[in-house]
C-alpha positions as MATLAB code, in Angstrom:
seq = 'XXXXXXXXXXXXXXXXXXXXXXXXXXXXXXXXXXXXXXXXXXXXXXXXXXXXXXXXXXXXXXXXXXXXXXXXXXXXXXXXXXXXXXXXXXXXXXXXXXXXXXXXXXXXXXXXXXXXXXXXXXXXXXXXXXXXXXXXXXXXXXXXXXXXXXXXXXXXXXXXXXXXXXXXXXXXX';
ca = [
     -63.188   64.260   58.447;
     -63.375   60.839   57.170;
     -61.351   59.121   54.612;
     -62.942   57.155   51.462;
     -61.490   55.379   47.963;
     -63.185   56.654   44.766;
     -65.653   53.994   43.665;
     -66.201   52.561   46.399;
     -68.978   52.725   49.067;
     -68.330   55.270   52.082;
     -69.990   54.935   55.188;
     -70.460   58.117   56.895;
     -71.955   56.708   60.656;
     -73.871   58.679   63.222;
     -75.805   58.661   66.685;
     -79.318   59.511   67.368;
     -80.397   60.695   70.794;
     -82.943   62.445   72.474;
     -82.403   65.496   74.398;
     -81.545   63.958   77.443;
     -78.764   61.469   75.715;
     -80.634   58.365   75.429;
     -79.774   56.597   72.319;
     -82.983   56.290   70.175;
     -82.724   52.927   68.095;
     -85.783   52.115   65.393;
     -86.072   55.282   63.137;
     -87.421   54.429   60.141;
     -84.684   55.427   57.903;
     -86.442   56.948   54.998;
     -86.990   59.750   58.435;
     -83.549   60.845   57.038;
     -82.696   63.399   54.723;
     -78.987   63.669   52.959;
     -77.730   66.686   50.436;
     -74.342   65.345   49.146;
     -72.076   67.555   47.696;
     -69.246   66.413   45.250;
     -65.880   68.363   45.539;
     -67.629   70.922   42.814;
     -70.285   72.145   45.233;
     -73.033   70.065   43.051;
     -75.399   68.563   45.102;
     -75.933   65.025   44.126;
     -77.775   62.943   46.676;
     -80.329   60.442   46.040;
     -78.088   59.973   42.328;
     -74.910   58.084   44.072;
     -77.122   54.681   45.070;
     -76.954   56.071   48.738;
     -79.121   54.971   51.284;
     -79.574   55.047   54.762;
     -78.977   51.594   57.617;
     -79.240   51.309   61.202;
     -76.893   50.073   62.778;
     -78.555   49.161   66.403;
     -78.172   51.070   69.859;
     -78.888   54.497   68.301;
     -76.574   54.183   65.435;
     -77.311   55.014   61.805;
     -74.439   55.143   58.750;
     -75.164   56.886   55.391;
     -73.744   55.277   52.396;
     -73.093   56.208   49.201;
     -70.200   55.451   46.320;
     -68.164   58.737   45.592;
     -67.110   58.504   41.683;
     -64.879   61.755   42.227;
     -61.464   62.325   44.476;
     -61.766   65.233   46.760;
     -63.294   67.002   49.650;
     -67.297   65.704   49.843;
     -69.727   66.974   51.993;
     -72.618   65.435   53.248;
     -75.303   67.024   55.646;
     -78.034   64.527   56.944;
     -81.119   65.848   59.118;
     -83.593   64.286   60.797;
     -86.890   66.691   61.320;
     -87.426   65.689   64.821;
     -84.093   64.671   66.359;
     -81.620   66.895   64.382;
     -83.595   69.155   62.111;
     -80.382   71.643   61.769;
     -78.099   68.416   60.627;
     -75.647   66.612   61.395;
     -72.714   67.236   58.785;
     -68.949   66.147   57.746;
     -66.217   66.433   55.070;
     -65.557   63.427   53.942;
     -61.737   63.398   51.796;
     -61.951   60.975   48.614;
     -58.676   59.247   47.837;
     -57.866   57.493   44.043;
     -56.985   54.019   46.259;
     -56.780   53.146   49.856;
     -54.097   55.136   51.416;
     -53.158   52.053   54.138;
     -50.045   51.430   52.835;
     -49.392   55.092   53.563;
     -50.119   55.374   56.875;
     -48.085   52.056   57.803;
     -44.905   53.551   55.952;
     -45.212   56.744   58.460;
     -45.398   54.567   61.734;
     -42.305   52.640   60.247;
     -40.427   56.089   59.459;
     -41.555   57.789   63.145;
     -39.577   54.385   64.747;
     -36.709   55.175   62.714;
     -36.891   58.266   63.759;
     -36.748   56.548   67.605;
     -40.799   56.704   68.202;
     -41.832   54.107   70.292;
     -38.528   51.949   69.730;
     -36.884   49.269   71.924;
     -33.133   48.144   71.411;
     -32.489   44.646   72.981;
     -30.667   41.810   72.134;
     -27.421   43.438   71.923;
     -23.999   41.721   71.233;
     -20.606   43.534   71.667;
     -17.018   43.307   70.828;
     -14.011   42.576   72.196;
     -13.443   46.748   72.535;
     -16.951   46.922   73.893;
     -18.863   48.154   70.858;
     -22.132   47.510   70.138;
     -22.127   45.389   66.891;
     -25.679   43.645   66.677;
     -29.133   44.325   68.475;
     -32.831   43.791   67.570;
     -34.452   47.056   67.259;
     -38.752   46.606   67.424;
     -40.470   49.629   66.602;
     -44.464   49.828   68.400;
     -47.619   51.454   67.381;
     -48.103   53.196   70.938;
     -46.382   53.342   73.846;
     -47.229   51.237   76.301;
     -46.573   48.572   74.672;
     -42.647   49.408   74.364;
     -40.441   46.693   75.583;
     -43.274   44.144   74.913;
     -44.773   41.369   72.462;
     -47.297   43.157   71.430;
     -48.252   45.969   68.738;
     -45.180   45.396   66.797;
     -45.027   47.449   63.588;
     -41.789   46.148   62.423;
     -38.732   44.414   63.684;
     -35.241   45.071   62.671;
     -31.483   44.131   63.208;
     -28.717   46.790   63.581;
     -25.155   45.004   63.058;
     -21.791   47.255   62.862;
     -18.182   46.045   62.701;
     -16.260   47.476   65.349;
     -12.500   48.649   64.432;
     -11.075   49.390   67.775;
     -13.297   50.924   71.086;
     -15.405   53.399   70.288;
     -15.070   53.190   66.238;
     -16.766   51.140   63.681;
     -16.399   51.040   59.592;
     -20.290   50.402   58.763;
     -23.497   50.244   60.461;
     -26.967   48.807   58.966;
     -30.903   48.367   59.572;
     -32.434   46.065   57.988;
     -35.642   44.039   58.096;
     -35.330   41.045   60.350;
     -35.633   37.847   58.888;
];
């Protein structure tokens, strides 16, 4: 399933091949038939400005401009290469749900995903009371410069070994 923002175009890409894998590049794209399906079951292809592009190296995208949110379907064949079709739901959003996603990958660090703790400064009991805390889209690149989601600085007071009064995150400057 692929993702798309109301009123606005969505490209729904595929591959052509031939029955022994090769990529086959030059269709002429009006070879291509779509149905399009709003999230009513209506089939509306050919009325949402859609049309077909090739992308090079056996690659083809279907575009149209969804003017509903919801679960669309689109089915594209191709008599000789695909006559069957080659289909996907495609999920229509009101906006772009970026912002989204990046809020997750900062709450699964919190949540010690991917984190590194460094930096660290202590008291005179031995308690932590500061460190840099770097949360990272993937792993392997924990502990490093790169694929940093967010950075942040952990500072406590430390009342006597072992003990502290307050402890804080925030966003590093």
């Amino acid at each position: 399933m692929i993702h798309g923002v109301k009123d606005q175009p969505v490209k729904e890409r595929f591959t052509v091949s031939d029955s022994h894998g090769n990529l086959i590049s030059g269709i002429d794209t009006t070879a291509f038939t779509a149905y399009l399906y709003t999230p009513d079951g209506v089939e509306v292809a050919g009325t949402k400005s859609d049309s077909f592009n090739e992308l090079g190296d056996g690659n083809y995208e279907y575009v149209f401009t969804p003017n509903a949110n919801g679960v669309w379907y689109v089915n594209v064949i191709n008599s000789e290469y695909f006559p069957w079709g080659m289909n996907d739901d495609i999920y229509i959003n009101e906006s772009d749900l970026t912002g989204i996603y990046e809020i997750v990958r900062r709450t699964l660090g919190l949540v010690h995903h991917n984190i590194y703790i460094d930096d660290p400064i202590y008291d005179e009991y031995g308690n932590m009371i500061s460190a840099r805390v770097r949360v990272y889209s993937d792993t392997a690149s924990v502990g490093t410069g790169s694929n940093i989601i967010e950075t942040y600085k952990i500072e406590a007071d430390g009342t006597q070994c072992g003990q502290f009064s307050f402890w804080k995150q925030v966003v590093n400057p």
